[in-house]
BAKOL-863018 format. One record per residue (C-alpha): residue in three letters; x negated, y negated, z negated. Coordinates in pm, whole numbers, plus 50000, padded with zeros to 5 digits. Layout:
N
ALAXYZ
...
END
This chain:
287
UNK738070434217453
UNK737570469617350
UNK735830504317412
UNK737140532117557
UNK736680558717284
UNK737990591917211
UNK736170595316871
UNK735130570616629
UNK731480563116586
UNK732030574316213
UNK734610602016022
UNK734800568115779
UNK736570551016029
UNK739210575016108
UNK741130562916375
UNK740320558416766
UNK743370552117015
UNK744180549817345
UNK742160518417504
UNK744660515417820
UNK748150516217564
UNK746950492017345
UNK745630468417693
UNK749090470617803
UNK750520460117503
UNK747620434517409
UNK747950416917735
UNK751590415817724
UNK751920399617425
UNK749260374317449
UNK748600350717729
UNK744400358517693
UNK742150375617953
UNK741290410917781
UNK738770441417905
UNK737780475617827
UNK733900492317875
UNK735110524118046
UNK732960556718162
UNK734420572618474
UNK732970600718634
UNK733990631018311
UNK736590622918082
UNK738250606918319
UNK738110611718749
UNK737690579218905
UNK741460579119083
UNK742730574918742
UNK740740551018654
UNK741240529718964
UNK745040529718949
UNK745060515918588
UNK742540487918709
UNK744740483018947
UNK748320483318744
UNK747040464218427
UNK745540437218685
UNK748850432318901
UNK750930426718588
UNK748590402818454
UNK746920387618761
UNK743660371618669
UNK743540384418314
UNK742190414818366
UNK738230427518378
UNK736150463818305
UNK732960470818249
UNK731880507718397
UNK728930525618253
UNK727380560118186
UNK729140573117912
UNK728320588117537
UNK728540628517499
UNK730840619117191
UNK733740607317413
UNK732960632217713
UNK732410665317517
UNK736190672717480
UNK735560683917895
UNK733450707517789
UNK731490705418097
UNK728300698117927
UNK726650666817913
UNK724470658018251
UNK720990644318240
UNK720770602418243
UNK719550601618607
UNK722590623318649
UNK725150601518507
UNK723310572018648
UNK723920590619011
UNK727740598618915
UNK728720563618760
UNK727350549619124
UNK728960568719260
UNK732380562519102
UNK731730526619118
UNK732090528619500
UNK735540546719492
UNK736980527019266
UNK736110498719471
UNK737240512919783
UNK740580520119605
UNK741460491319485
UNK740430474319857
UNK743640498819980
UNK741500520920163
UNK741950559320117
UNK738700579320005
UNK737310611120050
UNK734450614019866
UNK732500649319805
UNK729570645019561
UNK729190644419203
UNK733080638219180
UNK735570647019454
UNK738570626019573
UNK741000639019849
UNK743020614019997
UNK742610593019713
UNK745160559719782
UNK746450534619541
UNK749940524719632
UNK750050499419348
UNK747090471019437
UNK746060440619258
UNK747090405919433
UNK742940391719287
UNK740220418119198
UNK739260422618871
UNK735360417918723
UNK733630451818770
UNK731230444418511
UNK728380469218430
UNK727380480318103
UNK723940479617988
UNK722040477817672
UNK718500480517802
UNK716910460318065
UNK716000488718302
UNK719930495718318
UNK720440458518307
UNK718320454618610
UNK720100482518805
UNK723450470318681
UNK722740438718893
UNK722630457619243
UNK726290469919208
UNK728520447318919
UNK730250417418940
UNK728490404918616
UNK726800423218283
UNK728250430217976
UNK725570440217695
UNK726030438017324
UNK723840420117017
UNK720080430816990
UNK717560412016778
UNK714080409316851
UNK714450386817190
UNK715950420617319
UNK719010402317447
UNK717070378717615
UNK715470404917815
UNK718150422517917
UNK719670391018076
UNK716540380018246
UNK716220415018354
UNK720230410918514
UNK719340379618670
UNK715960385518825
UNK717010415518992
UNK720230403719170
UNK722720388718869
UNK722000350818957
UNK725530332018944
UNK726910362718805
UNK729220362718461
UNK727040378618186
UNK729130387817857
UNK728510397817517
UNK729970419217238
UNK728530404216969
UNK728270426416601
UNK729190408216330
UNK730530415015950
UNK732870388215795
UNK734080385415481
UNK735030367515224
UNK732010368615000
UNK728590382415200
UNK727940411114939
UNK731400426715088
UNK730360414315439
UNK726940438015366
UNK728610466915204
UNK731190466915505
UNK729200464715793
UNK726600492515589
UNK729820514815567
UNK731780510315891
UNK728670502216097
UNK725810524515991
UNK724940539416341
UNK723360505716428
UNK720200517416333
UNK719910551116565
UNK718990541716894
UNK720710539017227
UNK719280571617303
UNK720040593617061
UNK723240577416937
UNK724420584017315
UNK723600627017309
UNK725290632316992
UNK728250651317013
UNK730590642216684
UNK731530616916419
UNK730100640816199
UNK726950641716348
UNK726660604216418
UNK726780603215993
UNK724650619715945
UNK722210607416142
UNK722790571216001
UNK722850585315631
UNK719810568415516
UNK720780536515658
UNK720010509115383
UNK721730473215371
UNK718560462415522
UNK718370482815783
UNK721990470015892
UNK721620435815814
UNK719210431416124
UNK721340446516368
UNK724470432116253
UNK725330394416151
UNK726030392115806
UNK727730360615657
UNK730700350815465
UNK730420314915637
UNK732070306515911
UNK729520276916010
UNK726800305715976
UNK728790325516267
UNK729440293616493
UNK725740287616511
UNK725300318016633
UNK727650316616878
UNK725890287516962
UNK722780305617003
UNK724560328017262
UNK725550300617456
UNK721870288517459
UNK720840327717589
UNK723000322217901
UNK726080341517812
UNK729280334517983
UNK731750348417737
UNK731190362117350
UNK733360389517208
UNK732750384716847
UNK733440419416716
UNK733760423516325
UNK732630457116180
UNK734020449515841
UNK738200456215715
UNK738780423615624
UNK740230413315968
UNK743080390415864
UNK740290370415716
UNK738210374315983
UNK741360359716219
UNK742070329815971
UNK738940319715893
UNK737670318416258
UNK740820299316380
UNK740520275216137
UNK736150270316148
UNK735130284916456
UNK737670282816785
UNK738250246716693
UNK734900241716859
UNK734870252817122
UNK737240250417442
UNK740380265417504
END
């Protein structure tokens, strides 16, 4: 899976490309199911949106999911049509939700709210409907999330946060639904590289969902997270140079209710990361 981002979270990363190129080419050269977390509604009108939904999941039939949500001003400033309350964005993500639906059903919209589509009709549709997932870090969004999406997609929180957020999905309407997770961890070949790399690439774990949403640059997102200490990371993220250490976690997911686990490693050392997990890890579970 990935993240639709225009900006890295950090000017130490350096690099953030197109989510819907690299899908194409991903799922063309692999035979695995792949998804994006997408924010329609600024950055990009909900058409759009809908008719790559629609593309990616023809060619690849069954291999294709999204997860909609509200959006980060860091990716939707480039517009430079402000950046709308929550409630707002909450409204306008809804509201998307329901045309790209409608598209992808064949129909043709007109819709005249917080976005406008004219004769919006996808000539391209997809032979099985993807996942809408929704996004959703707290359980108040979780919990909302479960009146419109197919199924949840949060990511790692400790505390017994996660656990709340999925009860939250499920009591309010998510029973029987898929519930995913992108799961932080940092991998590497010894753990005091594992800790430096997820401290370096990862920093802006510690800044909450709040305020790491309404700031407006990579720039700004360092240094915000400047004082972050190794300590500070290492609860947020999974630290370990083990690959056992990892697998029970993944274990632990499984245990949580989670459908599907998107083990995402913050650290460089990703051919590593690839070996080391093909050869420990996949091996137990199934294909």
């Amino acid at each position: 899976m990935c993240s639709d981002h225009l900006a890295p979270f950090s000017c130490r990363q350096g690099e953030s490309g197109f989510a819907w190129s690299w899908l194409g080419a991903a799922l063309a050269s692999t035979g695995m199911t792949f998804g994006t977390v997408n924010a329609p509604g600024q950055r990009y009108h909900p058409a759009i949106i809908a008719q790559a939904i629609a593309t990616l999941s023809q060619m690849f039939e069954g291999r294709f999911w999204v997860a909609l949500g509200t959006g980060q001003f860091i990716n939707e400033q480039v517009t430079g049509s402000g950046w709308p309350s929550k409630q707002l964005r909450t409204e306008r993500l809804l509201q998307c939700v329901q045309i790209i639906r409608a598209l992808l059903d064949g129909e043709t919209v007109e819709h005249h709210g917080e976005v406008v589509v004219s004769g919006g009709r996808l000539y391209t549709l997809p032979t099985v409907q993807p996942l809408l997932l929704g996004a959703a870090i707290t359980p108040e969004t979780a919990a909302w999330a479960a009146t419109w999406a197919d199924g949840l997609i949060t990511v790692y929180q400790h505390g017994g946060r996660m656990q709340e957020v999925v009860e939250s999905f499920r009591s309010a309407g998510g029973t029987n639904k898929p519930i995913f997770l992108q799961a932080q961890h940092a991998f590497a070949p010894t753990y005091e590289q594992a800790l430096e790399g997820a401290t370096r690439e990862w920093a802006h774990s510690v800044l909450s969902s709040p305020v790491l949403t309404d700031l407006r640059y990579p720039e700004q997102v360092d240094d915000a997270s400047a004082l972050a200490k190794p300590a500070d990371v290492s609860v947020r993220v999974r630290i370990s140079a083990e690959p056992e250490e990892h697998l029970g976690w993944l274990r632990e997911y499984g245990t949580l209710g989670f459908d599907a686990v998107y083990v995402h490693n913050v650290t460089r050392y990703q051919r590593e990361f690839i070996d080391a997990f093909g050869r420990h890890v996949l091996p137990h579970f199934n294909p």
